[in-house]
N, C-alpha and C positions, 0 to 999 in steps of 0.2 A: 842182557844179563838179567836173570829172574830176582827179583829183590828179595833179601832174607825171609823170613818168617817173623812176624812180631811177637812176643813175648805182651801178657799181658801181667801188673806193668812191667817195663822194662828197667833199670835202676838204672839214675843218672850215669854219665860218666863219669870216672873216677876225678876228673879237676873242675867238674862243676858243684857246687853245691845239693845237699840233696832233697831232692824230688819231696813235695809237702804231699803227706799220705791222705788221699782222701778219706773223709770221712764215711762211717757206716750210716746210711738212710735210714731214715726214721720210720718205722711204720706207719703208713699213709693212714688220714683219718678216711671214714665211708663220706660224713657230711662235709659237705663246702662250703666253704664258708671263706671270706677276706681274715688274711693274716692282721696279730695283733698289730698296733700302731707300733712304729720303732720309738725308741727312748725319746724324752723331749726334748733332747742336746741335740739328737739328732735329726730334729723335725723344726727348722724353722719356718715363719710364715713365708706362704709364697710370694716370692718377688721377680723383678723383670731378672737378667742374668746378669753374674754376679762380675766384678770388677775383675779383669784378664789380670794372670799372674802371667809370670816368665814361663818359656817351656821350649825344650828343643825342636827342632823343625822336625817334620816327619822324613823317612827315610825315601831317597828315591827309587822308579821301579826298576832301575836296571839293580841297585843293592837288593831290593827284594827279591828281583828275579830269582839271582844269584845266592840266596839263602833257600826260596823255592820253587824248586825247578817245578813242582809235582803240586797242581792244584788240588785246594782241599774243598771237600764237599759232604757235608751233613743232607743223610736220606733216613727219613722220617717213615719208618711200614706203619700203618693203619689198618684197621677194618675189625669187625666184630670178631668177640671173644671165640676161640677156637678156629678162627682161620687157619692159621700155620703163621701166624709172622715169628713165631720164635723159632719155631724148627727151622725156618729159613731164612732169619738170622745167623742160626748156629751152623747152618748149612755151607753158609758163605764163610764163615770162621774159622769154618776146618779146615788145616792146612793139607798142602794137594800129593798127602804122601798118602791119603788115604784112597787116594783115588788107583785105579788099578792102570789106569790109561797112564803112559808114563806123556812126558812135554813135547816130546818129541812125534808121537804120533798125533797129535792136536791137530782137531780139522783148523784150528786157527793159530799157528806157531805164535809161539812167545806169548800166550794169552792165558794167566795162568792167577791168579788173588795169591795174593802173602796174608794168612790171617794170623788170627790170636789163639789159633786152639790145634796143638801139632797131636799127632797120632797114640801119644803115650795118654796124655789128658782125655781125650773121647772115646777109648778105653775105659779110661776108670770111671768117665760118664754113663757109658753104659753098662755097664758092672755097676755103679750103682742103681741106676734108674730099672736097671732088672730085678734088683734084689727091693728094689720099693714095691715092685708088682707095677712099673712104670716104665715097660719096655722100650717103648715107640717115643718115648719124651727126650732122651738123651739127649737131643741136638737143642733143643730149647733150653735143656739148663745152662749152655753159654752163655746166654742170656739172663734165664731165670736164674737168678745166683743167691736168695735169702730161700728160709725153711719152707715158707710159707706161700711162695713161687713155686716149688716141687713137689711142694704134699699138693695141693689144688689143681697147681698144672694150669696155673692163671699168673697173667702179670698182672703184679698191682702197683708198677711203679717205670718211669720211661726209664727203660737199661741204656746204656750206652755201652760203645767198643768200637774199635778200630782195625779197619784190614786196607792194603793195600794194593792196585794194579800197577802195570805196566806205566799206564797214562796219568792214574787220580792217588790221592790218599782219600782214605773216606772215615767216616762215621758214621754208625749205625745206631739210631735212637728208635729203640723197640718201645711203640706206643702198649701199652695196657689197653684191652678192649671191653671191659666190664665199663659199663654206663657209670659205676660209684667212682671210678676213677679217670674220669674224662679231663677234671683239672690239669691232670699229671699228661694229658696227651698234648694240651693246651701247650704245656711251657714246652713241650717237645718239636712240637710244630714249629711255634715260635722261632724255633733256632735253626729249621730246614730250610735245605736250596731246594729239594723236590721232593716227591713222596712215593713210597709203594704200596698201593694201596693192596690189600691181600684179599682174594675171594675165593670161596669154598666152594669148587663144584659137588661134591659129596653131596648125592640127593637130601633134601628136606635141610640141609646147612645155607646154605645159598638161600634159601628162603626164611628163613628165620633169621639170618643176618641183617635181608635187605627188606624185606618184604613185613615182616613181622614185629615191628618196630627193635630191631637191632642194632648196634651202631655201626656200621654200614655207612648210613645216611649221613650220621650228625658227624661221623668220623670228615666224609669228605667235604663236609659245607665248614667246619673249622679248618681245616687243611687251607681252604680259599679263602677264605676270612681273614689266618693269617700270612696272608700271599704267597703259598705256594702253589704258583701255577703249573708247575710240571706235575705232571701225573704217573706213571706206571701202572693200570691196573693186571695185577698179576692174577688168573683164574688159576686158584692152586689146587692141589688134591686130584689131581686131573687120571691119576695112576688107580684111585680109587674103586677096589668092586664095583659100587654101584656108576662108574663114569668110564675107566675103561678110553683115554684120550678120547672121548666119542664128541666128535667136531658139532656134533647137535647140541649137545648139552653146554659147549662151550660158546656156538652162537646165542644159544637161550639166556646166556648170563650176559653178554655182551651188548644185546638187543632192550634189554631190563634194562639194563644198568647207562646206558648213554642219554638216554632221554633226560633222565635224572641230573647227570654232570653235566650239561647242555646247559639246565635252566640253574644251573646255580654255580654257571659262569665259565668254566671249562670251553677253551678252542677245541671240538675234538679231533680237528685235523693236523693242528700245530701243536696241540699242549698235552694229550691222550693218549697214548700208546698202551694197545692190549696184549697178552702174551699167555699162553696154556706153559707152566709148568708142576712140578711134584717138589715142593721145597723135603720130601721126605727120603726120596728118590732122589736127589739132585740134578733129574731132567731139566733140560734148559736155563742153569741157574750160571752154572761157571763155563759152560758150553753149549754149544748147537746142540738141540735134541738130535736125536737118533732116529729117520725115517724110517726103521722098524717098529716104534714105539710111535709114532707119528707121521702121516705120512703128509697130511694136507696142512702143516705149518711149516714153513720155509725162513721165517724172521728171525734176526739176531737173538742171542742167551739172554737174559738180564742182566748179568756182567758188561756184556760187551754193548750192549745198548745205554748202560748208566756211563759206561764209559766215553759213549761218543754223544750223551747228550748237552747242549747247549746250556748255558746257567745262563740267568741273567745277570748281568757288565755289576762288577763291584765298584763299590766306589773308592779307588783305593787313595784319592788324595784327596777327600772329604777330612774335615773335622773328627780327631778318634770319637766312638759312641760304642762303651761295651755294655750291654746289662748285667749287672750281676744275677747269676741263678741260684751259686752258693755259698756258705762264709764260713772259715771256721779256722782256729787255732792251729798252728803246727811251726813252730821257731819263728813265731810273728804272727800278722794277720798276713792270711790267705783268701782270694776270692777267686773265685769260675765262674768262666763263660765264653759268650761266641762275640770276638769282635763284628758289630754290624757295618761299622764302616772307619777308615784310616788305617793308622800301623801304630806300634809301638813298640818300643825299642828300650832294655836295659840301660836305668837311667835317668828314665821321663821324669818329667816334675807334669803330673794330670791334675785332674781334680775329679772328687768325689761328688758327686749330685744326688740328690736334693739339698744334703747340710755343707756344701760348699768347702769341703774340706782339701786342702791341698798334698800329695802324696806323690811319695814316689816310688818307682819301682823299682826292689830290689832286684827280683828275679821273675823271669818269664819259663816257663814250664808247659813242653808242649804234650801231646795226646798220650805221647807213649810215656809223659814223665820223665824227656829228655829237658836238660835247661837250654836255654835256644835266648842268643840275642838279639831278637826281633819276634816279631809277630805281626800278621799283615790280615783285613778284613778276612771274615769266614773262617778262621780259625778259631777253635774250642783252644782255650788255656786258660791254667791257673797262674796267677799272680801272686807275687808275695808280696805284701807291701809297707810302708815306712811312713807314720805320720795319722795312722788311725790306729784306734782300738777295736775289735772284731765286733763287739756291742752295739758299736755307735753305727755301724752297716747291716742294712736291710737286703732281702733280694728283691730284687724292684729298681736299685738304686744304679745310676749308671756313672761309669769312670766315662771321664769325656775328657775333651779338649782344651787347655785353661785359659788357650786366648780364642776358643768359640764355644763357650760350655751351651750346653743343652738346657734348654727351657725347663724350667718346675714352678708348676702351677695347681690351683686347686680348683679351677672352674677353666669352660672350655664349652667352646658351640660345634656342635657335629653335624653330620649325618646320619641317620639312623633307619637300620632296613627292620622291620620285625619280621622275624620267621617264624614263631610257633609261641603264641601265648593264647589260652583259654579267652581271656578277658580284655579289656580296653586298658591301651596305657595313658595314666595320664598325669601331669604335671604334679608332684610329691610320690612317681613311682621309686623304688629303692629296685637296686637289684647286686646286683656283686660285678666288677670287672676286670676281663683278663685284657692287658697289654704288656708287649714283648714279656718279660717275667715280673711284671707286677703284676699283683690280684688287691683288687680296693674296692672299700664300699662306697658305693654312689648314690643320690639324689638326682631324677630329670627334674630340676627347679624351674625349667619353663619349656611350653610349648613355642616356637616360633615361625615356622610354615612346616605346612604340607605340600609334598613336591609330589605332581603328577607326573608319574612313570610313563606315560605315553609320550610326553613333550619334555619335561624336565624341569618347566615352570614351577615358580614358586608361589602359594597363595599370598594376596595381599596381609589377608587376619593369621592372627595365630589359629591353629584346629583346637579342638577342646579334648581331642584325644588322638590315640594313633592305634590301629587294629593289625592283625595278622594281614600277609601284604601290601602293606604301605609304609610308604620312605616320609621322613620328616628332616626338620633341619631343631633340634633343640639344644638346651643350654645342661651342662653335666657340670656337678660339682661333687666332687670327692673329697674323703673322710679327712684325705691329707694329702700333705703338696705330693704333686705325682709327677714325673721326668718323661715328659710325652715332648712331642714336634708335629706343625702340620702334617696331615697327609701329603700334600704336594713337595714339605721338605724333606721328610722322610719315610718312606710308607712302612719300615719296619716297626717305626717308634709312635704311626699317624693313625694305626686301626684298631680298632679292638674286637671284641667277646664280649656281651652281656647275658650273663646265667643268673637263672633264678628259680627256686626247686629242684634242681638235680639238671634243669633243660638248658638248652640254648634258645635264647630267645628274643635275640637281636645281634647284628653285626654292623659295623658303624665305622666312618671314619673322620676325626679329625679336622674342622677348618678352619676355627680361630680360636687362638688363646686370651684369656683374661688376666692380666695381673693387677697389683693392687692399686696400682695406678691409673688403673681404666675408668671411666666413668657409668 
């Protein structure tokens, strides 16, 4: 049985409470810059983890099973500005009444998305996007949904939405591809289980994406950074005049582009999967292309491949670790985000990190803005919660566990890879950092080895500096206490981003914490 159509949102059920309205986004700033410090009630000094309160046990998996049957999964499109990742977002969103092929004639039976956008809505989408003199855009404004998204025809902000299959529930976090707003691709990443990355075969696109310092590049080297190892690369616009499916032009981008994901980390046998479709056309997106319109690609739709891809094992009886991404008012305080690891269940007595605050949870509220009693890793929900003020919460700050809360610290020894700086770094560099959804300003306060990438060895002296390709082990102290974990304890909470200028220009992970206890 084909699952309903989702309504975007959906309004609570009528005996649950209701659904806290998300807030309207703020228009993104161009420069980046670390958010202000949170309140000083809310910033105390970092210390080792704070003394466990009471809390109920987490739920076991057979009750989770039994709440979800239908694994959820956050996929993250990337790639430089004007690929198509919003039209083929919106592609996916449209519900399958537009389609003329009815379910039944499906080269793949029962294989069919339940999205958020049914046939009266993409209508008046394109009835407007015509009458803007913005013909071809329609499917993107699912996605693109402020003024400012439609007049430009550019995303400047990570959208989110929800569609369903047969097998998954998903989410779809449409990365922005303009270099000024790489931030906002950051915390998108952040919250994925894999990625699609989008490529324009459209002559002279395809090169200017990748080739031409485009973000292309720095899209997929953050993508890996913050551990998404699944890749999709989709070559889209494949319907295009100047491309015409032409299997040349699709190995030319494919040939380009591997050597690249190779050296900055990508299995391409295990973790890469390539695929020609038209997110404008809807070739090979919700089904098997058509060997009229293609005759030498034979592999699964992008649907049915996201569908049978592999995630990596959640941890679902870890310690809760949610980050918060956003905060705001609506009959309490309300907070969003992606559990990274545990469950939590209407009820909890958690805690808030970094200011140690004890809460609990009135209400859990899932994608569609249904109330739900539970929520299990990999799930996007808002919370509503009892025991804080919206103020005294930062996004950065994470609800965890209160008998295994999460480390907050202000100094910390990593690893550190530099990928692209003009100049030498060296001990008093600053630069800005992205981890899970913190952004903070930092100090390298010391150099401590330099690791040789041939052997892995460490030098006995500290270096005096660190240059584009070379790995170091040095010491980070940040603006304010930060909610991070080793990398080996958790790699979602263990890695970061360091931006400085507008660039990327180091990625690093995590390997001992300093509290104030340390000597």
């Amino acid at each position: 049985m084909m699952p309903a159509a989702v309504a975007a949102p959906a309004p609570a059920p009528a005996a649950a409470a209701p659904a806290p309205a998300a807030p309207k986004p703020a228009a993104p700033k161009p420069a980046e810059a670390a958010p202000k410090a949170a309140p000083k009630k809310a910033e105390p000094a970092p210390a080792a983890a704070p003394a466990p309160v009471e809390e109920e046990e987490p739920m076991d998996q057979e009750t989770l099973t039994e709440f979800f049957g239908k694994e959820h999964v956050n996929v993250i499109f990337i790639g430089h500005v004007d690929a198509g990742k919003s039209t083929m977002g919106g592609r996916i969103l449209t519900g399958t009444c537009i389609y003329t092929i009815s379910t039944t004639t499906m080269t793949i039976p029962n294989r069919e998305a339940s999205g958020m956008i049914d046939k009266r809505t993409l209508e008046k989408y394109e009835k407007d996007a015509k009458e803007a003199g913005r013909d071809s855009w329609y499917l993107s404004w699912a996605l693109d949904t402020n003024a400012e998204e439609r007049a430009k025809g550019k995303t400047v902000e990570c959208g989110r939405a929800y569609f369903e299959t047969d097998v998954r529930r998903y989410t779809i976090l449409d990365a922005p591809g303009h270099k000024t707003y790489v931030p906002s691709m950051i915390g998108g990443a952040a919250q994925a289980d894999c990625a699609v990355l989008v490529i324009s075969a459209r002559k002279g696109e395809f090169e200017t994406g990748f080739e031409n310092g485009g973000q292309t590049r720095e899209h997929a080297q953050l993508a890996k950074s913050n551990g998404v190892n699944k890749l999709v690369v989709v070559i889209n616009k494949m319907d295009d005049p100047t491309v015409q499916w032409a299997k040349e032009r699709y190995d030319e981008c494919v040939n380009k582009l591997s050597p690249f994901l190779k050296a900055n980390g990508f299995n391409l046998k295990q973790d890469v999967t390539f695929m020609p479709v038209s997110g404008y056309t809807g070739a090979n997106i919700k089904k098997a292309i058509d060997p009229k319109d293609c005759d030498w690609y034979s592999g699964p739709s992008l649907l049915d491949f996201l569908d049978q891809l592999k995630i990596a094992d959640r941890k679902l009886g870890a310690p809760l670790r949610m980050p918060i991404s956003e905060k705001y008012k609506d009959m309490g305080t309300v907070v969003v985000g992606k559990i990274e690891a545990g469950s939590i269940k209407k009820g909890a007595q958690i805690l808030m990190m970094p200011n140690s605050v004890k809460v609990e949870v009135q209400a859990i509220f899932n994608e569609i803005e249904e109330e739900v009693p539970v929520a299990a890793v990999g799930d996007n929900v808002r919370l509503r919660l009892r025991g804080i003020e919206e103020e005294d919460i930062m996004v950065g700050f994470i609800l965890c566990s209160a008998k295994n809360p999460v480390h907050s610290v202000s100094k910390f020894e990593a690893q550190l890879g530099i990928l692209d700086h003009k100049n030498i770094i060296c001990a008093g560099y600053t630069a800005v950092l992205h981890i899970h959804n913190a952004i903070e300003e930092i100090t390298l306060s010391a150099m401590i080895h330099l690791i040789d990438k041939k052997t892995g060895r460490k030098s006995k002296r500290p270096p005096q500096f660190l240059k584009k390709g070379q790995q170091g082990i040095v010491m980070i102290e940040t603006s304010g206490p930060l909610c991070v974990e080793t990398f080996a304890d958790s790699a979602r909470l263990g890695r970061f981003t360091l931006r400085d200028e507008g660039k990327t220009i180091a990625i690093g992970k995590i390997t001992k914490l300093h509290f104030n206890s340390d000597v």
